[in-house]
C-alpha positions as CSV (number, residue, x, y, z in Angstrom):
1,X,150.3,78.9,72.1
2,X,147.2,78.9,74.3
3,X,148.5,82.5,76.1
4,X,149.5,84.0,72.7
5,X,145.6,83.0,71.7
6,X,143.6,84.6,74.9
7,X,146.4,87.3,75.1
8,X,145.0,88.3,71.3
9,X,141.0,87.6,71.9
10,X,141.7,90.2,74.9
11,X,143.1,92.6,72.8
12,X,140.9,92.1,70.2
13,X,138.1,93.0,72.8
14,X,139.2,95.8,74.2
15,X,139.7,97.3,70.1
16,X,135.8,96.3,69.3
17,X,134.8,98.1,72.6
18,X,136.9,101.0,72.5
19,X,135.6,101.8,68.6
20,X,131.8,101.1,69.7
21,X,132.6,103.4,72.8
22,X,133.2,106.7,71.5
23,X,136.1,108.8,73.6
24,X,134.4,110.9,76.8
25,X,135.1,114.8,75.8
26,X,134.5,116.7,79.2
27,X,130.6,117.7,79.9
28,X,130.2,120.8,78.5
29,X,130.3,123.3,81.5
30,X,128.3,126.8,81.6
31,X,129.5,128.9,79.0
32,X,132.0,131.5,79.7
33,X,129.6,134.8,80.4
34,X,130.3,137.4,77.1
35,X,129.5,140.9,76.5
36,X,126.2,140.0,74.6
37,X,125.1,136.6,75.2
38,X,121.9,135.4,73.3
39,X,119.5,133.5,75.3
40,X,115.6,132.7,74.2
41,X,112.6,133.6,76.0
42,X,108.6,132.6,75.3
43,X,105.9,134.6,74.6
44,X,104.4,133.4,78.2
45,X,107.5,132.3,80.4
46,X,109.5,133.8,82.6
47,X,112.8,131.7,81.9
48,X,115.2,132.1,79.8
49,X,116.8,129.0,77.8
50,X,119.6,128.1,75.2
51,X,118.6,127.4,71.9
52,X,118.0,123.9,71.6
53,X,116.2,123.6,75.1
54,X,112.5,121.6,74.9
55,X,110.6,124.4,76.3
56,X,111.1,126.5,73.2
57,X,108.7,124.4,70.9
58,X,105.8,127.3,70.0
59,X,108.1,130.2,70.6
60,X,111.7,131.4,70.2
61,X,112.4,134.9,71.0
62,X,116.1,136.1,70.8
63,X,117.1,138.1,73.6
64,X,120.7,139.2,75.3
65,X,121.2,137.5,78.6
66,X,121.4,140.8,80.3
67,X,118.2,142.2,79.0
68,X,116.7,138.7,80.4
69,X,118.0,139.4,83.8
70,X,116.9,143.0,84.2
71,X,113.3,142.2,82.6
72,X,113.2,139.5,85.5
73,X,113.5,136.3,83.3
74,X,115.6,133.5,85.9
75,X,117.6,130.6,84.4
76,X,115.8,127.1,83.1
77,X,116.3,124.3,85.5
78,X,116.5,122.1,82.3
79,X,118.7,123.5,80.0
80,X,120.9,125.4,82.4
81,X,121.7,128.5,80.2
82,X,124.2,130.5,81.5
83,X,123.5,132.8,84.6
């Protein structure tokens, strides 16, 4: 009775953890490179970003991620848009 008891509390555990631990999805990797990709640039900068990086709080100006690279804009180190 005593192994029937711990042999429930255990699974019982492992339920409560695995609904409070939500299931890994794979890190999303650099986006797959498409004919016109948007990226952002600031009035001041010379990076480019994704959309929801920090660095875009006081400006936010669409631009293709080609026209970044030939205007001279490199990459964000934070956001890591792609390249």
């Amino acid at each position: 009775m005593r192994r029937i008891i711990t042999l429930l509390l255990a699974v019982f555990m492992l339920a409560s953890v695995a609904a409070i631990i939500p299931a890994r999805e794979p890190a999303p990797q650099q986006q797959v490179q498409t004919k016109e990709q948007t990226v952002y640039v600031t009035k001041t900068g010379k990076k480019y970003h994704t959309a929801t990086c920090r660095y875009l709080a006081k400006s936010k100006i669409p631009m293709s991620l080609k026209d970044a690279k030939t205007k001279g804009y490199t990459p964000c180190s934070v956001c890591r848009p792609p390249q």
